[in-house]
N, C-alpha and C positions, 0 to 999 in steps of 0.2 A: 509797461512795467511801472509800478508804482515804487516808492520807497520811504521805510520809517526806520527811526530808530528806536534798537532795545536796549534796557540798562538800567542799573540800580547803583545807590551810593556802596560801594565797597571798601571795605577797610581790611587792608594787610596787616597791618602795623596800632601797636596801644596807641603809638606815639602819636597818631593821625588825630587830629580835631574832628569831631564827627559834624559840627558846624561848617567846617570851612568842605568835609565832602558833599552837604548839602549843597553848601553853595557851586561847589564845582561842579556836581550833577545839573544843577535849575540851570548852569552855564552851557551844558552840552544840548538841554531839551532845549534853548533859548537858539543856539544856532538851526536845531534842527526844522526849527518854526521859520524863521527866517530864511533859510536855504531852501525852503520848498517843497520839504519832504510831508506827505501826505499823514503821517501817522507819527504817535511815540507810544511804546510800550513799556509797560512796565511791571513787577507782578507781588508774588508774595511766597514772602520766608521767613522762619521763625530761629531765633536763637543760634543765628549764624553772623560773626561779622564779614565772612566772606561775600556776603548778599544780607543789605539790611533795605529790607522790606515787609513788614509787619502786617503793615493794610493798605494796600492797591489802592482802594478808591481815596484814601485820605491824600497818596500821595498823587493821583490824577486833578484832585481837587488842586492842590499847592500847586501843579504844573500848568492847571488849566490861568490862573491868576499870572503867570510870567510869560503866557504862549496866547497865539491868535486866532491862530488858521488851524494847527493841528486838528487830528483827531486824536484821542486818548486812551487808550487801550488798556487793560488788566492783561498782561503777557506773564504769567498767567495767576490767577484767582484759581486757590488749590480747590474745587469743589468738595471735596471729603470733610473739609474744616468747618464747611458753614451750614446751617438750615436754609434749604428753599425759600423761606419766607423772607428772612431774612436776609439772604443775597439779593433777593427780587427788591425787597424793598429800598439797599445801601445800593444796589446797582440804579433804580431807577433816580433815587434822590441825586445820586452822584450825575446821571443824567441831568436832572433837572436844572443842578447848579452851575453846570458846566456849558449850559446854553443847548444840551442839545450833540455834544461831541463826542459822547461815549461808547467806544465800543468793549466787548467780553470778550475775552479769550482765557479758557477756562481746561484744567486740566486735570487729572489726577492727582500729583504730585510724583516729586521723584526722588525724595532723600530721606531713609527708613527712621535716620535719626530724627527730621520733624515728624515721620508717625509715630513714633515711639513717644513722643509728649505732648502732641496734641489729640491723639486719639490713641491709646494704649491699646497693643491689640491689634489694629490693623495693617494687613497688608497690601503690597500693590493688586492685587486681585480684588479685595475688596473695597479697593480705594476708586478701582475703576467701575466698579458696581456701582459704588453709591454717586460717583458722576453721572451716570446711564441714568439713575435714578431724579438726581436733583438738577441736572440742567433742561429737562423736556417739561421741566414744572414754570420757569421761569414764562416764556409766555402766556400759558395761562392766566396765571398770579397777577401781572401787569393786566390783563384783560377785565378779569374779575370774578370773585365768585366761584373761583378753584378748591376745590376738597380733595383731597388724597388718600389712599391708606395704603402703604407701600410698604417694603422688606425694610427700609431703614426711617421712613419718616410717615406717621399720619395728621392729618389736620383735618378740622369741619373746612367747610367755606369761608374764605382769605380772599382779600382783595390787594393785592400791596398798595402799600402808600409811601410817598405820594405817586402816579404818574409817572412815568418817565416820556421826557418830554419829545422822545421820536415817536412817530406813528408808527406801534406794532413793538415798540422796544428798539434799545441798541441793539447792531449787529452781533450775533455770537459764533466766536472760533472755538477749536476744540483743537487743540496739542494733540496729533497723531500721529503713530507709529505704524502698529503692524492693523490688516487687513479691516479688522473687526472695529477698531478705532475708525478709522476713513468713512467706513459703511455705517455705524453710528453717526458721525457726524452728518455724513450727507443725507440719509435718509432723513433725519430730524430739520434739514434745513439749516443748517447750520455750515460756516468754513472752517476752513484748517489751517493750520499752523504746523508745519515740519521742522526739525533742528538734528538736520545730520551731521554727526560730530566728527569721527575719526575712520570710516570709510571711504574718505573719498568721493569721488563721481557718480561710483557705481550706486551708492547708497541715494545720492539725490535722485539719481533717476529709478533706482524702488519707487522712494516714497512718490515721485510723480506716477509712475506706474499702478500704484495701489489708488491714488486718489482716481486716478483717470476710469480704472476696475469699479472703484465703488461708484461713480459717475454715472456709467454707463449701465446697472444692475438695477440704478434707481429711476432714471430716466432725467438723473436732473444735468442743466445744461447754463447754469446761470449759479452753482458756485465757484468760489476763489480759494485758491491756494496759496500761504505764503510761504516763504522760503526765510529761515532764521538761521545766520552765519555770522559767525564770526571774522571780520572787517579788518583790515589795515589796508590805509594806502601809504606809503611809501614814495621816499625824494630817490631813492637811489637804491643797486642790489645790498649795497650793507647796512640802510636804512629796513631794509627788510628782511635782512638775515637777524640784527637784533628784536623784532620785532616778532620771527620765530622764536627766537630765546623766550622772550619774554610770554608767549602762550604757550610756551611747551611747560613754564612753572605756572603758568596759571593750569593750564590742562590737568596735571599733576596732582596739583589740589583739590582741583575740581571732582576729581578720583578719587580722590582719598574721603572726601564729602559722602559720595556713593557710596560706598566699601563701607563706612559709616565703622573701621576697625580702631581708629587712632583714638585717643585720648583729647577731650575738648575740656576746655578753662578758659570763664570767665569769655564766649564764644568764638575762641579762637582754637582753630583743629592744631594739634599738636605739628611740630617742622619737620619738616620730610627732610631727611641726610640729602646734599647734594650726590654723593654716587646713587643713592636709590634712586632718584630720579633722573640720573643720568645711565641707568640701567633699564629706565622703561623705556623702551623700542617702541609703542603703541603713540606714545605721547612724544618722542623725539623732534625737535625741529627741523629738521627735513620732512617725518613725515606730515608735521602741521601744515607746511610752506605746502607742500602737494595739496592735502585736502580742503584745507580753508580758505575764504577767497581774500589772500591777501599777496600782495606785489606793490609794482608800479602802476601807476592810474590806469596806462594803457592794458597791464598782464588784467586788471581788475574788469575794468570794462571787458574784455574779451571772456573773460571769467561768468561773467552776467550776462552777455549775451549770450551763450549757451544757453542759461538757467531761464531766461527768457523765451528763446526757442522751444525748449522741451514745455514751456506753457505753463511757468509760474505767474502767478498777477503781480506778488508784490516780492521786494527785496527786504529784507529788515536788517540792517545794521547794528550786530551785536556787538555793544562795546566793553562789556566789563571783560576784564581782560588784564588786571594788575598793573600796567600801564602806567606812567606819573599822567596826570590830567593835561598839561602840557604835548606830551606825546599822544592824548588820546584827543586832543582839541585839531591838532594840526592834521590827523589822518584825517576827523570828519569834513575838516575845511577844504583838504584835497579832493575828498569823495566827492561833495557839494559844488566844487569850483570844476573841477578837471570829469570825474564819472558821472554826475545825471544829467550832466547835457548832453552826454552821449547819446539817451535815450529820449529826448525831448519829441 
């Protein structure tokens, strides 16, 4: 079992210095280099401060400059937003500078309010189309001498430039859900990336059960599946009963982001009434504590071993989470000191 972290600078509040959440973000990627962990991810959002992330590869470049060992990930690069030529070519550069550490993880998108203004018009249907479309171009483009003429993009002959400095390109994931997602990625060669939110167990073991289906349909036997969750460790049971609080108001939001019903200013989603959120049953913290993997080191480990058994490769530690950066320092130092050497 492998393990990275995922996460983006968030801001709750006006009152937040948006300097000092950089700096507390490069602080969390800076342990996670250090502690061992194989990967960091990171991805891209537009006009939200709930997730301020703009452009993935600017912000892997800034992480690659404070980090060692990692690898660097786009968790995830909305593919509907960009031109083939254009991702091939910032994805390879971003390669180049990076020494060589970059991998893709690439998705549709998921929040109607960034289609509604980066591309007016489209839906998740069509959002997934022009994925299917633009990520099977990417090695080509890197190869050289790729032509296209497709439902959403044509070009003569393109070469990207410069190089990306792995042989064959960075690795690429693809964010997947239901059936046709899995079987796309795998057939093209490519890994996956799951983020089962509020179902519980049963949902992780879908999404392993679709990836293992689409596996098996293709004949391939050398892709990886990662597993994205949301993380607490925890000193004690009321160190983690707050710590349900506190994602059952992130969850909430995070809801409300979807729903894309509420009123946003100046990019902040308008305040959820504490009874309204304490009226969603779906998002309560009891049921977060069940589904999410979070406890004490020990409930966590045991939590992963499961997820490990059922045959995931990697764990990724989801930390945006509304959290003070203090609270969100001290669970990663947990997970790192107390859970990966479980696994060692």
């Amino acid at each position: 079992m492998d393990f990275s972290l995922f996460g983006h600078m968030e801001r709750i509040t006006p009152d937040q210095p948006q300097e000092v959440l950089h700096k507390d973000f490069i602080g969390l990627c800076k342990m996670a280099d250090e502690g061992g962990m194989r990967a960091i991810w990171t991805g891209e959002h537009h006009g939200m401060e709930f997730t301020i992330a703009p452009n993935p590869f600017l912000s892997i470049v800034d992480i690659a400059h404070h980090t060692k060992n990692v690898k660097l990930g786009t968790g995830t690069v909305v593919a509907p937003f960009w031109h083939p030529i254009r991702l091939a070519g910032e994805a390879a550069m971003t390669d180049l500078v990076t020494g060589g550490r970059l991998e893709i993880g690439a998705a549709r998108g998921a929040y109607s309010y960034e289609y509604e203004r980066m591309v007016p018009g489209m839906d998740a249907w069509d959002a997934g189309q022009r994925m299917r479309e633009t990520l099977p171009l990417l090695r080509p483009l890197w190869k050289g001498d790729c032509a296209h003429e497709g439902t959403y993009h044509s070009f003569p002959a393109t070469t990207s430039t410069p190089s990306p400095l792995q042989d064959g390109g960075p690795p690429i994931w693809v964010a997947a859900r239901d059936i046709n997602s899995h079987e796309f990625a795998v057939e093209n060669g490519f890994d996956v990336q799951v983020t089962p939110l509020w179902q519980g167990d049963a949902e992780i073991d879908d999404l392993m059960g679709k990836f293992q289906q689409a596996c098996t349909k293709f004949g391939a036997r050398n892709r990886k599946i990662m597993l994205l969750h949301h993380t607490y460790v925890g000193t004690d049971a009321q160190d983690v009963d707050q710590a349900a609080q506190e994602l059952s108001t992130f969850y909430n939001y995070f809801g409300a982001w979807f729903q894309n019903k509420r009123p946003v200013a100046k990019g902040f989603i308008e305040e959820i009434p504490a009874q309204e959120m304490a009226a969603n049953k779906m998002m309560a913290p009891d049921t977060l504590r069940r589904d999410l993997t979070i406890g004490t080191a020990q409930q966590v480990i045991d939590r992963i071993k499961r997820y490990e058994d059922l045959g995931y490769d990697e764990f990724s530690f989801w930390t945006d989470n509304g959290m003070s950066t203090e609270r969100k320092r001290a669970s990663l130092a947990r997970f790192i000191d107390d859970v990966m050497p479980a696994f060692s």
